[in-house]
C-alpha positions in Angstrom: -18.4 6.1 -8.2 -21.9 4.9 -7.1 -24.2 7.6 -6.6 -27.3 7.1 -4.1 -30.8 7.4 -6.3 -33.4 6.6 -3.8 -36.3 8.5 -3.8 -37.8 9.6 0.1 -40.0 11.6 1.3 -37.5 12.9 4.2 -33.5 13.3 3.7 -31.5 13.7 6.7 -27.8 14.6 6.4 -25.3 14.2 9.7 -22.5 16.3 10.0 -21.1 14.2 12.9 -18.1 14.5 15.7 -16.6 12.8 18.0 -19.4 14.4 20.9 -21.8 16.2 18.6 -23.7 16.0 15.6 -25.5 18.5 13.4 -28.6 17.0 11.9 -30.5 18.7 9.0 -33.6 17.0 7.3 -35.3 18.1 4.5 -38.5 17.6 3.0 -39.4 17.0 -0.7 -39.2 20.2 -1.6 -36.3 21.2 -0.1 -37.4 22.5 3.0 -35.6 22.3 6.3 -38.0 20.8 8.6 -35.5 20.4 11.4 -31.6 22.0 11.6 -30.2 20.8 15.5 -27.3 20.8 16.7 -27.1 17.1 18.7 -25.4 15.1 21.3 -23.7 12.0 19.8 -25.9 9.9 22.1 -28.6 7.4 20.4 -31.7 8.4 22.2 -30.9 12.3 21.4 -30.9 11.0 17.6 -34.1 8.8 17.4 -36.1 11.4 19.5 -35.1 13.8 16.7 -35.7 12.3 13.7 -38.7 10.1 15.3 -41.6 12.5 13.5 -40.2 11.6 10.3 -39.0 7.8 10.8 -42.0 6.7 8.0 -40.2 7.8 5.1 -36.7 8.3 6.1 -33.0 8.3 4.6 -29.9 9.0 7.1 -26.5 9.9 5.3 -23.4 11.2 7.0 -19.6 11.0 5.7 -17.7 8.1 6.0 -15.4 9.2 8.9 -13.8 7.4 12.2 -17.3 8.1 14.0 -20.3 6.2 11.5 -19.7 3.0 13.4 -22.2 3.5 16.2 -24.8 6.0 14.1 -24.8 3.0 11.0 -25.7 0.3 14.2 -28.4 2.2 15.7 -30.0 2.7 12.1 -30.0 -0.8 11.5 -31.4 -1.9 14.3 -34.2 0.7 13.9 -34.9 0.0 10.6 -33.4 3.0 9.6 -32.1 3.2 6.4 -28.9 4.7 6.0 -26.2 5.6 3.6 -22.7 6.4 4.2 -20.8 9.1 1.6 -17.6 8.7 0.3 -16.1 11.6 1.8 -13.4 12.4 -1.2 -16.6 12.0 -3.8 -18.3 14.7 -1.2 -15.9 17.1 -1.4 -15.3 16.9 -5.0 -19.3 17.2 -5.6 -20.7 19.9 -3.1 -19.0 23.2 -2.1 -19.6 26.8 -0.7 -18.0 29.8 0.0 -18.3 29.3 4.1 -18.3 26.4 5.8 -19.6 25.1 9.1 -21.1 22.4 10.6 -24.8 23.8 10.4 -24.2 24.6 6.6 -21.8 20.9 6.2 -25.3 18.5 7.5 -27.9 21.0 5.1 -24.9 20.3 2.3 -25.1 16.5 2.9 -29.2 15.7 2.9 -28.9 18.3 -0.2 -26.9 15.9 -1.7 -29.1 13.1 -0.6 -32.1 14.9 -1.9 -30.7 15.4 -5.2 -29.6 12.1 -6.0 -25.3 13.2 -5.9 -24.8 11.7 -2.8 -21.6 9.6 -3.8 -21.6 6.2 -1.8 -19.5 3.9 0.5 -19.2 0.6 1.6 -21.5 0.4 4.9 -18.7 -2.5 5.9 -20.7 -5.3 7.5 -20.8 -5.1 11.9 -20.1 -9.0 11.9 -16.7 -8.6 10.3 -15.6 -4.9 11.4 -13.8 -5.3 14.7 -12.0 -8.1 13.4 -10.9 -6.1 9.9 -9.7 -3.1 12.5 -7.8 -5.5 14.5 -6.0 -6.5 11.1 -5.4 -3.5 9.9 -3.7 -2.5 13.8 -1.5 -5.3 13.2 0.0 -3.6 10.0 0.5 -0.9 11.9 2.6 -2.5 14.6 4.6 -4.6 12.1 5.3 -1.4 10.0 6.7 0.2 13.5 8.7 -2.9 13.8 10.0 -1.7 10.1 10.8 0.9 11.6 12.6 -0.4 14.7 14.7 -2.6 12.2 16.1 -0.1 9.9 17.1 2.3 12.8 19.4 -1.1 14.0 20.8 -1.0 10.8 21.0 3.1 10.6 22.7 3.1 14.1 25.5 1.0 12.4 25.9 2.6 9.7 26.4 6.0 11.7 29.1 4.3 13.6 30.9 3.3 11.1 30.5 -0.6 12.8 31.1 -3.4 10.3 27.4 -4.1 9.4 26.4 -7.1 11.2 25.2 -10.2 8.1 22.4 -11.9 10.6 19.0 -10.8 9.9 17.8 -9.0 13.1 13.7 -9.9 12.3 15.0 -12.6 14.1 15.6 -12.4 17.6 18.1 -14.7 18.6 20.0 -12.9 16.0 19.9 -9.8 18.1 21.4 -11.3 21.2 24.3 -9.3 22.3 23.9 -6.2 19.7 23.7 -4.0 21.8 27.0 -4.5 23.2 28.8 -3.3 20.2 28.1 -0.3 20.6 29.6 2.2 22.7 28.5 2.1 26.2 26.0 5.1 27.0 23.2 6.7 25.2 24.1 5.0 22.0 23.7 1.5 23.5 21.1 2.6 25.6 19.0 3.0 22.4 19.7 0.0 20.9 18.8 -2.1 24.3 15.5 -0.2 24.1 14.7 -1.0 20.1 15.7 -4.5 20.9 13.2 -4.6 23.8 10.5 -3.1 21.8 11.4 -6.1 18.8 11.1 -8.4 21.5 7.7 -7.1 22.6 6.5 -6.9 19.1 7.3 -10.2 17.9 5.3 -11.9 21.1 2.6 -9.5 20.2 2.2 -9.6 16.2 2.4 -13.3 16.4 -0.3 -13.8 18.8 -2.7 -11.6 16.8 -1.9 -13.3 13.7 -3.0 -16.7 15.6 -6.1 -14.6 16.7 -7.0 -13.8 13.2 -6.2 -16.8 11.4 -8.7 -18.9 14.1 -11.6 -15.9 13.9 -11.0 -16.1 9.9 -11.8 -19.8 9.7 -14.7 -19.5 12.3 -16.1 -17.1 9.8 -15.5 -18.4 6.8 -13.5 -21.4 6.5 -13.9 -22.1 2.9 -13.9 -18.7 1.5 -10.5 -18.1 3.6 -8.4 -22.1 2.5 -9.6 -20.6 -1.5 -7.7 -18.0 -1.0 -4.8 -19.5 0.1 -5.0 -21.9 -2.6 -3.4 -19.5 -4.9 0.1 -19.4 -5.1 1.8 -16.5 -3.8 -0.6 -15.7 -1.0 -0.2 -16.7 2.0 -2.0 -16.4 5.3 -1.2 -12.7 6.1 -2.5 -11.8 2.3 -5.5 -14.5 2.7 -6.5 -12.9 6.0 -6.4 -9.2 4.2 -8.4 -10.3 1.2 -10.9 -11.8 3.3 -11.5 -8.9 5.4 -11.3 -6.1 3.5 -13.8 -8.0 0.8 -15.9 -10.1 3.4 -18.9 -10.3 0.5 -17.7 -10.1 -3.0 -21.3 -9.6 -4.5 -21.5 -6.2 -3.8 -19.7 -6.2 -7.4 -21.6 -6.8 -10.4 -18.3 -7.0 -12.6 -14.8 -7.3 -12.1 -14.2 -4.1 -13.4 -15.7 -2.8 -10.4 -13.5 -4.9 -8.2 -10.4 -4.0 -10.0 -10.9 -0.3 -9.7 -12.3 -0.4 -6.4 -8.4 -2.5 -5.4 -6.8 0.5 -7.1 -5.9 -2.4 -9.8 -6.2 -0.2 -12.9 -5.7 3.8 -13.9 -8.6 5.7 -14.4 -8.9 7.7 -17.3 -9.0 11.5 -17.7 -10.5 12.3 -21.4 -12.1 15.2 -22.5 -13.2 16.6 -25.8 -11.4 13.3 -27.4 -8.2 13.9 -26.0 -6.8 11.7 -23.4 -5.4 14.2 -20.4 -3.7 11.1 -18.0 -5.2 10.0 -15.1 -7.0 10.6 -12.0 -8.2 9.7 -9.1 -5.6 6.3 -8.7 -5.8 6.7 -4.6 -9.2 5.9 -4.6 -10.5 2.5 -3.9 -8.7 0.1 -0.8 -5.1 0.7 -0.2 -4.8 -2.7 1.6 -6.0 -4.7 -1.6 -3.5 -2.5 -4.0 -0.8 -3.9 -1.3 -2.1 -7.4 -1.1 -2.3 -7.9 -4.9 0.9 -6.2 -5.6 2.6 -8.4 -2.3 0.9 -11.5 -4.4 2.7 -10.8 -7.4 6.1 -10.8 -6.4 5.6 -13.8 -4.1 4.1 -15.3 -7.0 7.2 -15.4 -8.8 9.5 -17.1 -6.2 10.4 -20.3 -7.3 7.6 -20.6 -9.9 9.2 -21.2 -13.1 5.3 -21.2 -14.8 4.9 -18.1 -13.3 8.1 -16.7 -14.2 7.8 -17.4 -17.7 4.7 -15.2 -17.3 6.0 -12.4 -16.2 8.8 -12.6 -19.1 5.7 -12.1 -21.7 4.7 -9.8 -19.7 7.7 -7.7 -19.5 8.4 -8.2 -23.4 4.7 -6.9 -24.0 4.9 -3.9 -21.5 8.0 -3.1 -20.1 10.0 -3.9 -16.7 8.0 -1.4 -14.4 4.3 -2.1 -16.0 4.7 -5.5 -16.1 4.5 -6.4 -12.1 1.6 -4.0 -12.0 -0.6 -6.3 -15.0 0.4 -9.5 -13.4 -1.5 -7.9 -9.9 -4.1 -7.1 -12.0 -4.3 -10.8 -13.1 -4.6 -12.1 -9.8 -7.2 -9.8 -8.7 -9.5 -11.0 -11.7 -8.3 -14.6 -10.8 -9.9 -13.9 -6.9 -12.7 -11.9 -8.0 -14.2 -15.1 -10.0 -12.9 -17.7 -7.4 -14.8 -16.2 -4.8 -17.9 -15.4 -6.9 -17.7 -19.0 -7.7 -16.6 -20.5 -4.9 -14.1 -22.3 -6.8 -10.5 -22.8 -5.8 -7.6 -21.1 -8.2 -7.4 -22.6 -11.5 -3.6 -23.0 -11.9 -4.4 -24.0 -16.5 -6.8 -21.4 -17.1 -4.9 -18.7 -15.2 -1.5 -19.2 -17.1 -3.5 -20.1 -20.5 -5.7 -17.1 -20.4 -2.4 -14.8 -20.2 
């Protein structure tokens, strides 16, 4: 984890809400030259901190509510830094706790130079990377909408129906088989929900595929040039990494994708691992996603993953393979090149 080291003359930490804010800056020495509780509004903020804007750092934690404070700093010329709120609350700690004691906590931090850092995720791409991620929510509801159908036949005792209900023809008429009442009453209403679902996912993904190539069209077509990843996966590479040289090595990248184990050693002994949920949850499940898809009719491939499970075993294998096709993006997109089908199956 990246720690912020600059040096300024002011440090302001933000302990901020939904509707209010607690704003502490300190001086060089430690000193609290202003500890006020604020409105979230922008004017409140820049009137505050305005006597010390010459030599000025902003840091808050990275929480649903930076978007707006991160904007306003930019656009002042502000610069600001946004904490990694795990690294935060493995770092800093007291006996009480409050919001007045939370923001003196946070520009101590700052201060100090142990203010762990996040990604300040560019404005251009944001509203667009939210809107992905809300589609994964709505098709993991429809998940969830699919295996009650299948739960709801099972509690029956129906004769399990061999038609795929993801697709909606295929769903025409189910809810007739069940008994009339509340039981069919609640499959009509899944099946409505489906229906609503599938209208709505698929015109989102049509959103995001055009606003993906408006953005980028050649950084989101290299990406799809690798086998195994297709326009969902393209789409969640390119937004959750919009600017891959914000890592100086692929090590980085790979642990920031939750790619590798971190390890725990002390005193020469090796104690596990730690700290495997941090990094991007998307990128663990678009690499891992990759590598299965990857093997679908792809005898190259498959012979692959055979070494692979020869070398490491069944369950570690699928895991390395990810790993492989997270270095094989990292330099594609560093290099603008498109994959490299030879040098990714002779380099195994």
């Amino acid at each position: 984890m990246r720690l912020y080291s600059g040096s300024h003359q002011f440090s302001c930490g933000v302990d901020l809400h939904a509707r209010s804010m607690f704003v502490c800056i300190l001086d060089r020495a430690g000193e609290a030259v202003l500890h006020r509780n604020l409105p979230c509004r922008p004017e409140a903020f820049l009137a505050a901190v305005a006597p010390f804007r010459s030599d000025l750092v902003v840091g808050c934690e990275c929480l649903f509510a930076w978007y707006w404070l991160a904007d306003l700093c930019e656009a002042e010329q502000i610069r600001f830094v946004l904490g990694h709120a795990l690294g935060m609350r493995s770092v800093h700690g007291l006996k009480t706790k409050s919001d007045k004691v939370d923001s003196w906590k946070i520009a101590q931090l700052l201060r100090g130079g142990n203010f762990p850092l996040a990604y300040v995720y560019p404005r251009r791409f944001r509203a667009t990377r939210d809107l992905l991620r809300r589609r994964l929510h709505f098709v993991r509801f429809r998940s969830e909408l699919l295996t009650h159908l299948r739960m709801s036949e099972a509690q029956i005792n129906l004769e399990p129906s061999r038609k795929r209900f993801d697709h909606a023809p295929n769903r025409a008429g189910l809810a007739q088989r069940f008994p009339e009442g509340s039981s069919r009453s609640s499959i009509a209403a899944d099946c409505r929900l489906l229906d609503s679902l599938d209208a709505l996912v698929g015109d989102l993904e049509r959103e995001l595929v055009a606003a993906a190539k408006a953005d980028d069209l050649a950084a989101f077509y290299r990406l799809r040039s690798v086998p195994g990843i297709g326009e969902i996966l393209a789409l969640t590479l390119f937004y959750e990494v919009p600017d891959f040289d914000r890592f100086d090595t692929v090590q980085q990248f790979a642990s920031y994708a939750r790619l590798v184990a971190p390890r725990a050693e002390s005193a020469g002994k090796l104690g596990g691992s730690r700290g495997r949920k941090q990094g991007n949850v998307h990128l663990k499940w678009a690499f891992s996603e990759a590598a299965v898809l990857l093997l679908r009719n792809n005898p190259r491939a498959q012979r692959l993953h055979s070494r692979l499970v020869a070398r490491f075993g069944k369950a570690k294998a699928l895991s390395v393979l990810a790993h492989k096709l997270g270095r094989a993006v990292f330099h594609m997109q560093k290099r603008k090149q498109p994959f490299d089908a030879e040098r990714f199956y002779r380099e195994a």
